[in-house]
Wavefront OBJ file of the C-alpha trace (Angstrom):
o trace
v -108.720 73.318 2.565
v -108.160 69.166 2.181
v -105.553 68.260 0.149
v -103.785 65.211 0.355
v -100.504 64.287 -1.344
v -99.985 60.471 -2.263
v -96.816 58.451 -3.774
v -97.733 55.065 -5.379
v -98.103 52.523 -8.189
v -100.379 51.703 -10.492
v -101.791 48.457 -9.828
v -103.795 48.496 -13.254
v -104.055 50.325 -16.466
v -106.199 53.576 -15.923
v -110.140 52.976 -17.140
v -111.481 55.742 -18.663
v -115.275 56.909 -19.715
v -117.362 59.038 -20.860
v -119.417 60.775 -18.839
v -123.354 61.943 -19.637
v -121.888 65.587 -19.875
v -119.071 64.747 -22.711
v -116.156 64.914 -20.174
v -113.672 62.336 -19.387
v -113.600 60.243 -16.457
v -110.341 58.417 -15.519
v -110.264 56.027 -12.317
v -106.445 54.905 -11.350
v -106.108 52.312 -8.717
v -102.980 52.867 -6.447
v -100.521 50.635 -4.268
v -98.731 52.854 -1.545
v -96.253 50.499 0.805
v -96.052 51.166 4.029
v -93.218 52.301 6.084
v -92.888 49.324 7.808
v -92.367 45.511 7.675
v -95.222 43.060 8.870
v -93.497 41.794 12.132
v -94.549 37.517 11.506
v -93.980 37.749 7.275
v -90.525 40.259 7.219
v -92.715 41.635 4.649
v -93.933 45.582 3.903
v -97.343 46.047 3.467
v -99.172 48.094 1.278
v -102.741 49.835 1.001
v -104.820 50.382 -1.985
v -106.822 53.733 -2.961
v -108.863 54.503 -5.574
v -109.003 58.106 -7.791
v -111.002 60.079 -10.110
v -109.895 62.663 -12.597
v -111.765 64.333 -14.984
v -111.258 66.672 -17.988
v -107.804 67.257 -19.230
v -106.555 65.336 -16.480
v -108.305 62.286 -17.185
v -107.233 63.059 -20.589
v -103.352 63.035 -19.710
v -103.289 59.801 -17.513
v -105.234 58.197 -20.039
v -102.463 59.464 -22.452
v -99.172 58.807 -20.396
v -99.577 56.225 -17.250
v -99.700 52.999 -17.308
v -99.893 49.863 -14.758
v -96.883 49.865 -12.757
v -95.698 53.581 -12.921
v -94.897 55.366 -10.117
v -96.984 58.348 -9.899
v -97.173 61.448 -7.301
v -101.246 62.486 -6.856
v -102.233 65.868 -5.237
v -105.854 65.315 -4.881
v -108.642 66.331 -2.740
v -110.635 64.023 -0.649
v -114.779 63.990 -1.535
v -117.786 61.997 0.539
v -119.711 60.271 -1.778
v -122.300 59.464 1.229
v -125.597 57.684 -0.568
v -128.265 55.102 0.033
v -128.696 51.508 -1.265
v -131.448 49.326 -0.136
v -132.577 51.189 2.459
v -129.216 51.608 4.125
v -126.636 54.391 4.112
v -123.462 53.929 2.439
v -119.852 56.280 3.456
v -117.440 56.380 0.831
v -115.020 58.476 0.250
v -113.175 59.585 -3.556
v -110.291 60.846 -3.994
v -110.509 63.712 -6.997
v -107.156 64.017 -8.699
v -105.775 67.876 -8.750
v -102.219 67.070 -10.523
v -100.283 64.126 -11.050
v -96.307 63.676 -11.780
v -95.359 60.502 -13.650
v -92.324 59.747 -11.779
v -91.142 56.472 -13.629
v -92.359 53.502 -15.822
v -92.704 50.158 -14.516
v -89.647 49.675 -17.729
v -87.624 52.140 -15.805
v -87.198 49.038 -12.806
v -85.812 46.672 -14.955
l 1 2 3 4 5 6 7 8 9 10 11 12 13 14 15 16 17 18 19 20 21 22 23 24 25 26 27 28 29 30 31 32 33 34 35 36 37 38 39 40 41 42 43 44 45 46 47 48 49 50 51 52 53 54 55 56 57 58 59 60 61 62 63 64 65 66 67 68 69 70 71 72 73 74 75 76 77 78 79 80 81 82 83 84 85 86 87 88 89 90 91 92 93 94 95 96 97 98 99 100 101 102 103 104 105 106 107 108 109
């Protein structure tokens, strides 16, 4: 089993489709800051990750997140492995499981 547990923000409202089946398809981009400060800027860092939900939970984070909320993802790492122009492409997704809406962006201020 692969299941990886992620605390972040949303770095942009969540974009949601249709997909050729009738189910939902929800894609949240996340910002997750790193535990530690860039040593020449004083700075933290952060790295960004892209997920997919589908279904009810697509449905949800459509519903109830927004950019800037701080979310907690349980999700399960995919390889969407596939060919384009002749040469191979390695990606990986990241399939949302459950997510907690922890706080708004509003909550900050």
């Amino acid at each position: 089993m692969n299941n990886w547990m992620i605390t972040g923000r949303l770095t942009k409202d969540p974009q949601t489709i249709g997909t050729p089946t009738g189910n939902l398809l929800t894609k949240i981009y996340i910002a997750v800051r790193r535990d530690y400060k860039n040593k020449e800027t004083n700075q933290y860092e952060s790295d960004f990750f892209l997920f997919k939900a589908f279904g009810k939970t697509a449905d949800y984070i459509h519903t109830h997140v927004k950019k800037g909320d701080l979310v907690e993802i349980q999700s399960r790492p995919t390889n969407n492995n596939f060919e384009k122009d002749g040469e191979k492409i390695y990606r990986d997704d990241y399939i949302i499981q459950s997510i907690s809406r922890l706080s708004s962006k509003k909550e900050l201020n």
